[in-house]
Backbone as CSV, one residue per row, in Angstrom:
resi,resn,N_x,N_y,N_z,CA_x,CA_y,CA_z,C_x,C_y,C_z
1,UNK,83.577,73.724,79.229,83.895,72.761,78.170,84.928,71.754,78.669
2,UNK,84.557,70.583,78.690,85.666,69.117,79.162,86.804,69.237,78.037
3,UNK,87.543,69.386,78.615,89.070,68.436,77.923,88.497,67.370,77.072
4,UNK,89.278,67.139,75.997,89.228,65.869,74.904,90.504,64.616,75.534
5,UNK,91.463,66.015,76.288,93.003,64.386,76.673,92.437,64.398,77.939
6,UNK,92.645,63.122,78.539,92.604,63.196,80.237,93.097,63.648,81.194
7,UNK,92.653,64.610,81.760,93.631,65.075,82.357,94.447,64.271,83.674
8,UNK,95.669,64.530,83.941,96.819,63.381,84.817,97.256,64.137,86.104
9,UNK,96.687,65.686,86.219,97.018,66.094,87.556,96.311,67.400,87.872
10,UNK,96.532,67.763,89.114,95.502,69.020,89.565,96.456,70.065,90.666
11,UNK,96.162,71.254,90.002,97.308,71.847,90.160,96.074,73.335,91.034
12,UNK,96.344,73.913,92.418,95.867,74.112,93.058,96.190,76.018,94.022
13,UNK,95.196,77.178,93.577,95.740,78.331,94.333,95.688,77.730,95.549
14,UNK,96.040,78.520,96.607,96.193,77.994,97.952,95.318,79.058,98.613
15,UNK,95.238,80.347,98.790,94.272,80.716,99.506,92.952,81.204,98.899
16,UNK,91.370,80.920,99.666,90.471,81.477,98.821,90.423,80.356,97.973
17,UNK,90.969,79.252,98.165,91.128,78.176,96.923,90.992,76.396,97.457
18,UNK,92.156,76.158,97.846,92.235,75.031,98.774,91.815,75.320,99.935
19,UNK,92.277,76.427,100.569,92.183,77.085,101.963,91.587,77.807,102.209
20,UNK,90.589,78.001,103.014,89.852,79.028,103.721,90.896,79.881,104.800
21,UNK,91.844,80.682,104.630,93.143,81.484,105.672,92.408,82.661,105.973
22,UNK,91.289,82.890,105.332,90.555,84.405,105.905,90.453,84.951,107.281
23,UNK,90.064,83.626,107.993,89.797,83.940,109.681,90.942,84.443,110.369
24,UNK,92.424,83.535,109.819,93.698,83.876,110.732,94.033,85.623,109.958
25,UNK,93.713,85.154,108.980,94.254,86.377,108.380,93.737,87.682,108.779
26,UNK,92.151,87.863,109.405,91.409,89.123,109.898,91.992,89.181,110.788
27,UNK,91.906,87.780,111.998,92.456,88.132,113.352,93.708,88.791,113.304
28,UNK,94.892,88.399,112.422,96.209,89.275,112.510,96.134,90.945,112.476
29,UNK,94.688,91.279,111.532,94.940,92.310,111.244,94.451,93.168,112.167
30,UNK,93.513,92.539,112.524,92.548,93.069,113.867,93.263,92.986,115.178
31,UNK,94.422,92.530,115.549,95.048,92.526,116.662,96.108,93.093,116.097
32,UNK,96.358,93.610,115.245,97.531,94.683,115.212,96.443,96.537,115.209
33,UNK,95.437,95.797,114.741,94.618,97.520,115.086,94.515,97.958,116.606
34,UNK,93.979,96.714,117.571,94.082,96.635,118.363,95.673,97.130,119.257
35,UNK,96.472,96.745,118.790,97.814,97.190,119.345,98.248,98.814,119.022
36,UNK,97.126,99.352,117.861,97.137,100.730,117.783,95.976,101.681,118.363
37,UNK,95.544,101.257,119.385,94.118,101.330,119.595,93.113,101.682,118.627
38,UNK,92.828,100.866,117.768,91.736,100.858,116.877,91.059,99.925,117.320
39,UNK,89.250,100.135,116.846,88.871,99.165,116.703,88.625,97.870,115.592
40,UNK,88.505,96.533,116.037,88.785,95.548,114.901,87.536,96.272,113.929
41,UNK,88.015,95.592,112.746,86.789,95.303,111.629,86.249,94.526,111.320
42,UNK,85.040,94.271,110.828,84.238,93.965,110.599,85.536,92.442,109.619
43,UNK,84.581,91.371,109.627,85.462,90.374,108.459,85.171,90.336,107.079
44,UNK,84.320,90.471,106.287,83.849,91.024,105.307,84.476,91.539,104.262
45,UNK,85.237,92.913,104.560,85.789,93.638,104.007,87.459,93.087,103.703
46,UNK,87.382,92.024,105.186,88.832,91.952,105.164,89.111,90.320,104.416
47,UNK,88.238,89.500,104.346,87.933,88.317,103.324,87.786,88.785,102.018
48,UNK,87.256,90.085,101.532,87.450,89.905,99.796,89.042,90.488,99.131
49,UNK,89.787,91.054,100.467,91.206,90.888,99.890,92.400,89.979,99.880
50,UNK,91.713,89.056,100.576,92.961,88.041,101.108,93.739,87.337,100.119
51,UNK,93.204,86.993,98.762,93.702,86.659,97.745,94.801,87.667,96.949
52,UNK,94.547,88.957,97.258,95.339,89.700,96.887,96.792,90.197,97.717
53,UNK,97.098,89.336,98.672,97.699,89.299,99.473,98.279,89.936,100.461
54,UNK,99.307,90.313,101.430,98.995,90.858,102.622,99.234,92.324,102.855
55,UNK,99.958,92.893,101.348,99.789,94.461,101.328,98.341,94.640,101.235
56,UNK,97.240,94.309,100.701,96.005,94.154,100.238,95.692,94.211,101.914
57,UNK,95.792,93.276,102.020,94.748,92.771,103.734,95.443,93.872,104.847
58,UNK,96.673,94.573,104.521,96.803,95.396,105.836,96.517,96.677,105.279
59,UNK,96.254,97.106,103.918,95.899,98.658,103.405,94.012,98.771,104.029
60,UNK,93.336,97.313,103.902,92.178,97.461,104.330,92.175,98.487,106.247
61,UNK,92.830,97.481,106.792,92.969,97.856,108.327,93.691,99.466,108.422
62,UNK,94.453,99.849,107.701,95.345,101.119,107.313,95.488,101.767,106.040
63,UNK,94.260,102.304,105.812,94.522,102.991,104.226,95.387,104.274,104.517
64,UNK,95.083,104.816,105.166,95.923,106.138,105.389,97.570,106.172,105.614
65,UNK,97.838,105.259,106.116,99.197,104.971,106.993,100.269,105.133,105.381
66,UNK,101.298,106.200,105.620,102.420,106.221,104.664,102.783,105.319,104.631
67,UNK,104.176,105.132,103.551,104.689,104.092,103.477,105.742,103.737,104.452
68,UNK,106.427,104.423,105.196,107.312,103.670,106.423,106.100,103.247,107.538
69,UNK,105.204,104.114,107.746,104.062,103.181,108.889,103.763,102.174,107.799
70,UNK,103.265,101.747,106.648,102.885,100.676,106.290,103.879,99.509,106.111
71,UNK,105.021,100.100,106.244,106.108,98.979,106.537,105.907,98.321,107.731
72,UNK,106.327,99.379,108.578,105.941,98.472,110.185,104.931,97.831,110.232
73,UNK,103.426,98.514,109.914,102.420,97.865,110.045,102.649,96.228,109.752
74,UNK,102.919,95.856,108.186,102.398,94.852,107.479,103.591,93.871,108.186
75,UNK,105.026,94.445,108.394,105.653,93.194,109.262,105.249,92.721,110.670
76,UNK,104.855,93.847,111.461,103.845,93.265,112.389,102.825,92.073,112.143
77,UNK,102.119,92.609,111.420,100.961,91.834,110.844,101.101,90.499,110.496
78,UNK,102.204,89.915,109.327,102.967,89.146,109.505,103.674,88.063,110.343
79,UNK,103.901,88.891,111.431,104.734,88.362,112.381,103.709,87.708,113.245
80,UNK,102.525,88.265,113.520,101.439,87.863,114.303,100.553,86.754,113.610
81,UNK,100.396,86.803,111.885,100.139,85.482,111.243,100.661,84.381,110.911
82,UNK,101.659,84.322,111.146,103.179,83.453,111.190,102.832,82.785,112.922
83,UNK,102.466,83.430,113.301,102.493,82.952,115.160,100.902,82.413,115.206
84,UNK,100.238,82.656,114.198,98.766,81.742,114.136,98.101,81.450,112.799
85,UNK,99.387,80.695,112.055,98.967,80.479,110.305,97.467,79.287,110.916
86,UNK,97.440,78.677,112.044,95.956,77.413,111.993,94.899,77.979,112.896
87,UNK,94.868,78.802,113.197,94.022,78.812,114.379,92.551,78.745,113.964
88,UNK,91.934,79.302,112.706,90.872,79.094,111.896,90.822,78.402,111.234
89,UNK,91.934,78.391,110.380,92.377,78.134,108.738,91.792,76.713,108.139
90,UNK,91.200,76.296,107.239,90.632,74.882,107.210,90.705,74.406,105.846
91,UNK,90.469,73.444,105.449,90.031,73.247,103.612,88.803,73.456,104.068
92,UNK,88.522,74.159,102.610,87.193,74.536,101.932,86.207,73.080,102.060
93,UNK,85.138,73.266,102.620,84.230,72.235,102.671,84.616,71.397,101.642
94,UNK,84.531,70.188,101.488,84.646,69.005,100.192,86.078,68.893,99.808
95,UNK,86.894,69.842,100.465,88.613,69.330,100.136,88.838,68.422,100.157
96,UNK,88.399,67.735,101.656,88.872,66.515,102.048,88.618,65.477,101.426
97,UNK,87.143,65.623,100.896,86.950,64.235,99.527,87.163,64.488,98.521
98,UNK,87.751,65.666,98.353,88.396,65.787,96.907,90.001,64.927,97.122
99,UNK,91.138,65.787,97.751,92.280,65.322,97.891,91.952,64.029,97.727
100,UNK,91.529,63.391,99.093,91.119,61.407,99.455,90.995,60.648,97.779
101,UNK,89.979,61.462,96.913,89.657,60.981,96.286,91.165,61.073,94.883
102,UNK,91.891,62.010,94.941,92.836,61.763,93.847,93.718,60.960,94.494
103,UNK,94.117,61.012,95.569,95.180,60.123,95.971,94.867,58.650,96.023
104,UNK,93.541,58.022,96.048,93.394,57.533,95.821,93.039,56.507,94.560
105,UNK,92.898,57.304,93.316,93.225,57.329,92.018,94.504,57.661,91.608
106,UNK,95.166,57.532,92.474,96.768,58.232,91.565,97.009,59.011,90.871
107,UNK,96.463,59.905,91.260,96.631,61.574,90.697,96.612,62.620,91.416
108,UNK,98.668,63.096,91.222,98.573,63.667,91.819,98.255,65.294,91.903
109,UNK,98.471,66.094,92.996,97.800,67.082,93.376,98.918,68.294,94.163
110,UNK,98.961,69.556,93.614,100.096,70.295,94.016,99.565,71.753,94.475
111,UNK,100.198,72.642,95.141,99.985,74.014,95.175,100.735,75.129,94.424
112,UNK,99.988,76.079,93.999,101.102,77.283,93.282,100.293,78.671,94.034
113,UNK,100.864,79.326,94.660,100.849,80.390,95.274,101.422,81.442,95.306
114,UNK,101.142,82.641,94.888,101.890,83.694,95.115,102.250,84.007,96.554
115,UNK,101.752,83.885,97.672,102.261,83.304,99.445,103.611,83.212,99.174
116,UNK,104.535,83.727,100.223,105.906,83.040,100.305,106.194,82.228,101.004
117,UNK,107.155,81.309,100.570,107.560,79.847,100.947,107.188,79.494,102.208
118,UNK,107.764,80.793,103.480,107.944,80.758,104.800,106.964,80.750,105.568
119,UNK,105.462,80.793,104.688,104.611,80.741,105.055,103.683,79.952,104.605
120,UNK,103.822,79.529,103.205,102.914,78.557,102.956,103.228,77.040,103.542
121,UNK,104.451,76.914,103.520,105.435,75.365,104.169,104.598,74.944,105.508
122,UNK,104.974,76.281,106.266,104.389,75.931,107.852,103.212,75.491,107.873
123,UNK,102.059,76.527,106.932,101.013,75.981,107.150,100.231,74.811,106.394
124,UNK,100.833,74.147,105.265,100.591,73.111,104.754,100.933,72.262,105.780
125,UNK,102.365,72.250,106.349,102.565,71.268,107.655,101.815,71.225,108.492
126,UNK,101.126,72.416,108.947,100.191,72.271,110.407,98.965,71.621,109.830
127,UNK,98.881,71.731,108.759,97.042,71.302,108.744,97.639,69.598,107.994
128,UNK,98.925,69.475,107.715,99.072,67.887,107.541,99.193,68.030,105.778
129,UNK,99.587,68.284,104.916,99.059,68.615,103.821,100.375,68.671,102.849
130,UNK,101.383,69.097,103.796,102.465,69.470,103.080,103.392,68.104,101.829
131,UNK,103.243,66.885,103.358,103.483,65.782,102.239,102.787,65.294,101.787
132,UNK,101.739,65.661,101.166,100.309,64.739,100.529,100.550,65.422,99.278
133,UNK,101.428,66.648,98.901,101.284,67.803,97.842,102.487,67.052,97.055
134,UNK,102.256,66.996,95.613,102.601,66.067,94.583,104.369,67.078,94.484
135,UNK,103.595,68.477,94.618,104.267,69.763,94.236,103.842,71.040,94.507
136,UNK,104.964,71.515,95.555,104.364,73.092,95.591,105.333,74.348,95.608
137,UNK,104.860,75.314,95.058,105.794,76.696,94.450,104.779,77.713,95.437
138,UNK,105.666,78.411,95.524,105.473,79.292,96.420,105.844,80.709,96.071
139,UNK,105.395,81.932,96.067,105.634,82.903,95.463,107.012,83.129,95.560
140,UNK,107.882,82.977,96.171,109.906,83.295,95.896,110.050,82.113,95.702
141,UNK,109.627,81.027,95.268,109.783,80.059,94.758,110.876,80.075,93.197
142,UNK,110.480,80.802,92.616,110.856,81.334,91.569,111.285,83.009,91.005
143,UNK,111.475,83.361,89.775,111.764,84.534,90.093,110.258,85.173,89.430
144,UNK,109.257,84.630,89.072,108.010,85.750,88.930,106.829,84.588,89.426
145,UNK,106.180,85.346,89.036,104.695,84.561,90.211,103.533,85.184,89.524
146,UNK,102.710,84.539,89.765,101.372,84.198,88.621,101.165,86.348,88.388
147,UNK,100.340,86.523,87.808,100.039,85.587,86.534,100.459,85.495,85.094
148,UNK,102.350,85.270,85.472,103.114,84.901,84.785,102.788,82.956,85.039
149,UNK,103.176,82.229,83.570,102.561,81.037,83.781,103.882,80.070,84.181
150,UNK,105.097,80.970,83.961,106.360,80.173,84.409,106.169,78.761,85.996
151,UNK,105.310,79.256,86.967,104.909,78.590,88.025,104.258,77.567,87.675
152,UNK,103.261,77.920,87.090,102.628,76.659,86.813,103.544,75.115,85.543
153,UNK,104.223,75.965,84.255,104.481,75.184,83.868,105.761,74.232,84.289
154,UNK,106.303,74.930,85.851,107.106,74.829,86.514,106.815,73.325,87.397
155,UNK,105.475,73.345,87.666,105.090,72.582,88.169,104.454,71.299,87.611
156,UNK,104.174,71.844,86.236,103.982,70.540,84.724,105.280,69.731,84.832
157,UNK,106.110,70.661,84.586,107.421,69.725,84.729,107.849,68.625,85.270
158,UNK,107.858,69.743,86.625,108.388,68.198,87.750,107.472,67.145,88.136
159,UNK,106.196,67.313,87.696,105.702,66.521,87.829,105.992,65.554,86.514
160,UNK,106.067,65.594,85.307,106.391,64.780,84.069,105.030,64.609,83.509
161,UNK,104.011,65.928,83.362,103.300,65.787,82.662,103.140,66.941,81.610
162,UNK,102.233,67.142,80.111,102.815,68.077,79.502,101.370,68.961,80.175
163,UNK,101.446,70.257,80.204,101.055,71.399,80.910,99.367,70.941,80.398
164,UNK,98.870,70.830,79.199,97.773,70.481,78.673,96.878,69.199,79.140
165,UNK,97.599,68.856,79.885,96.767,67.408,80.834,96.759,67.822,82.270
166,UNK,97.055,69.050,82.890,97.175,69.628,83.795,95.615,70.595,84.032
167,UNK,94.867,70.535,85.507,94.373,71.544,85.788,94.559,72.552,86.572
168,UNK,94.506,73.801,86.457,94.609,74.648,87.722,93.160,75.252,88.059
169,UNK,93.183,75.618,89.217,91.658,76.245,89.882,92.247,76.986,90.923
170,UNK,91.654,78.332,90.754,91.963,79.521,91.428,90.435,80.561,91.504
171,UNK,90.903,81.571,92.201,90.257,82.201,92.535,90.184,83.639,92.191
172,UNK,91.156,83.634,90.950,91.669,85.146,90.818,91.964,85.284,89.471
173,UNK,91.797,86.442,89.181,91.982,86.714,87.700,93.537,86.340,87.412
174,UNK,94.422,86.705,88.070,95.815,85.953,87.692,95.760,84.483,87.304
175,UNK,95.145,84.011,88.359,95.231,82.339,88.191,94.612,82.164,86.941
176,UNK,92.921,82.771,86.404,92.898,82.227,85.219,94.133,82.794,84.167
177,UNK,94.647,83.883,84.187,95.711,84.180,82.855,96.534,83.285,83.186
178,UNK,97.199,82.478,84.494,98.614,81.744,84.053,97.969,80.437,83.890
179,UNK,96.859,79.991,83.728,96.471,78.779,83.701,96.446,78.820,81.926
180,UNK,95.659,80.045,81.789,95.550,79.950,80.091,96.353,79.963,79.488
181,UNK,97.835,81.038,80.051,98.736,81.114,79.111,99.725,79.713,79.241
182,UNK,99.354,78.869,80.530,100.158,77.989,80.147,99.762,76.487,79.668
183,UNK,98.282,76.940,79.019,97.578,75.779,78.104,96.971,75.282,79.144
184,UNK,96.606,75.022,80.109,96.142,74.201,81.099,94.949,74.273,80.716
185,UNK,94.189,73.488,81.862,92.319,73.735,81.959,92.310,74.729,83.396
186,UNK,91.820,75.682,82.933,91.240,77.210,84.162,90.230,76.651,84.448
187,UNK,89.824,76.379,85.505,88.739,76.888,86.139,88.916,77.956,87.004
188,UNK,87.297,78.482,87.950,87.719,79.273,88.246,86.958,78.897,89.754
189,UNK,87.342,79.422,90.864,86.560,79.111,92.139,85.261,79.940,92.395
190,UNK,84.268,79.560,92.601,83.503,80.601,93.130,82.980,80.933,94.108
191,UNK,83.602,79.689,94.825,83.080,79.644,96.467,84.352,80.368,97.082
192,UNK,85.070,80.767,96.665,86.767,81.447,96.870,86.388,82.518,97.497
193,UNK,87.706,84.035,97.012,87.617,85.246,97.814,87.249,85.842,96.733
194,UNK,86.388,85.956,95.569,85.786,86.861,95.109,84.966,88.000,95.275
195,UNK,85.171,89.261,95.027,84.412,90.174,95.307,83.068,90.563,94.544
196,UNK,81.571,90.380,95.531,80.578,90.775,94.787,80.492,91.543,93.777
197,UNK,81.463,92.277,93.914,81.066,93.685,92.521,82.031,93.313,91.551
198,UNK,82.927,92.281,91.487,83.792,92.037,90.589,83.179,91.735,89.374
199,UNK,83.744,92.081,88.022,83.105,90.851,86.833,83.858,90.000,86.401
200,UNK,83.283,88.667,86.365,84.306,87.845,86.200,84.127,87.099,85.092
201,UNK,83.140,87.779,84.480,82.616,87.546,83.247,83.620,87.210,81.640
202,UNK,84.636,87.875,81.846,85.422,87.834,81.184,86.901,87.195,80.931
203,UNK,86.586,86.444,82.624,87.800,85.706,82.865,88.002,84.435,81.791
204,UNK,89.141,84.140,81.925,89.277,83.407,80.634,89.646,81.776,81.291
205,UNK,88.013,81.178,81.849,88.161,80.089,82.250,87.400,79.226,82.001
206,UNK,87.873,77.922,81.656,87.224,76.748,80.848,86.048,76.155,81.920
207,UNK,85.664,76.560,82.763,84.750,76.472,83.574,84.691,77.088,85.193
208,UNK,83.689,76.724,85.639,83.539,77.532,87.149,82.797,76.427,88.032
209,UNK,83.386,76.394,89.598,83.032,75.142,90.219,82.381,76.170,91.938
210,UNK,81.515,75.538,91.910,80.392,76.281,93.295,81.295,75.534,94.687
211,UNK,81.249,74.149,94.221,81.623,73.475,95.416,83.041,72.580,94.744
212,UNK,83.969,72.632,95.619,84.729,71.418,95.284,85.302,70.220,95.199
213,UNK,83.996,69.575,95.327,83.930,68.272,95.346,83.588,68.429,93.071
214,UNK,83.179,69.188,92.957,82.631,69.369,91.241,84.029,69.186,90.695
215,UNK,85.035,69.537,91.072,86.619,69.432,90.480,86.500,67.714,89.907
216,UNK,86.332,66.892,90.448,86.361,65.673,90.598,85.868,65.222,89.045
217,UNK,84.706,65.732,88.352,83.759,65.167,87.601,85.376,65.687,86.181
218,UNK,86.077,66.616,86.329,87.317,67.177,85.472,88.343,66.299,85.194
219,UNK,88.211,65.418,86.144,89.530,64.041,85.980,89.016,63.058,86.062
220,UNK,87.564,62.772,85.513,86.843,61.493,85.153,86.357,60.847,86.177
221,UNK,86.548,61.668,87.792,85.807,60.943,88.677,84.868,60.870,88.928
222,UNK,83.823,60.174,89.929,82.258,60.617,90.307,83.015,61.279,91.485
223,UNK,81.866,62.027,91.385,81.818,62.991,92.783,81.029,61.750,94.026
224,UNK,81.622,61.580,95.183,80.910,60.670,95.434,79.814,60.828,96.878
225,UNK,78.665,60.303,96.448,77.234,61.095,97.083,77.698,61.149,98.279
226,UNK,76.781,62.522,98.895,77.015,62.850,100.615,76.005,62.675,100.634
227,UNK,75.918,61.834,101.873,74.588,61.146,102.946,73.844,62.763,103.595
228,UNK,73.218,63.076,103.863,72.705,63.904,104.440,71.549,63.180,105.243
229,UNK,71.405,63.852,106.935,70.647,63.263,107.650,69.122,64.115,107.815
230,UNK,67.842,63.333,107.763,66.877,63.990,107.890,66.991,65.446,108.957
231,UNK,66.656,66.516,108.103,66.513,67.869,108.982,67.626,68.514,109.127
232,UNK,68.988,67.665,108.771,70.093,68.387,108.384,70.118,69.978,107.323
């Protein structure tokens, strides 16, 4: 269902969302198995947790491991994704004419992430991104993180718009509750890190986008046609 006010900005999860981080994120985990002589895994398993963040992505590689080995583990892990936040990492097909296309309409465009600062900063910088972002919160950004909606309306703020002319698009059942509870327009990603067996049936989002270049048609833009070459 479209908004009746226009909406004035687009408010953005960061992984599974804007970002495809799955690839750096297996390799970390898979070269710390490797440093225990294990063998890597499969990527699969280790892409439908990445949204849930990096206790999630290192319990996959180490379910067994107590909690002082899962300490070491996950700062390892860490330490080795921090030393290769780009080496895969990309926008999601159609980012790029999405962003192009608000900045070029004057509307701007921010991140809210449960990720911490020290890691989302770097890698918005490496892929160029960091100053193009209207506004971005970062999970210690504040003192709670989705899907408490304090972040987001955190980010209504400073931007100077009221939360209800605001969209967010995520990939996770958090993102739709802090989007809803903080009046926004939810969508929801589906090209993201969702898990096949999930239901998401019940998520509480004002729509769902395959590709995201479709975000566009939400703030009154055309989506604007891709050429495709014979046999492409």
């Amino acid at each position: 269902m479209r908004p009746v006010t226009p909406l004035t900005a687009v408010l953005l999860d960061l992984d599974g969302t804007l970002l495809d981080t799955a690839p750096d994120l297996a390799y970390a985990l898979n070269a710390v198995r490797i440093s225990c002589e294990l063998p890597p895994l499969d990527y699969a398993p280790i892409r439908e947790q990445v949204s849930n963040g990096s206790a999630a992505v290192v319990r996959v590689g180490f379910p067994d491991a107590n909690d002082a080995q899962f300490a070491a583990l996950r700062s390892r892990f860490l330490q080795i994704y921090r030393s290769n936040l780009t080496r895969g990492t990309r926008l999601f097909a159609g980012f790029d004419t999405v962003l192009a296309e608000l900045e070029k309409h004057h509307i701007p465009w921010g991140v809210i992430t449960n990720k911490p600062g020290w890691l989302t900063e770097p890698l918005l910088e490496q892929l160029g991104l960091l100053s193009r972002a209207a506004v971005v919160l970062s999970g210690d950004s504040l003192p709670v993180q989705k899907p408490d909606p304090l972040p987001l309306l955190t980010a209504a703020q400073r931007l100077g718009f009221e939360p209800q002319r605001c969209l967010y698009l995520g990939d996770a059942l958090r993102d739709a509750q802090a989007a809803r509870s903080a009046q926004m327009v939810a969508l929801g990603a589906r090209f993201g890190y969702i898990r096949p067996e999930e239901d998401v049936s019940a998520w509480p989002v004002d729509g769902w986008i395959d590709d995201p270049r479709e975000l566009l048609n939400w703030v009154g833009l055309r989506v604007p046609v891709i050429a495709h070459r014979a046999g492409a």
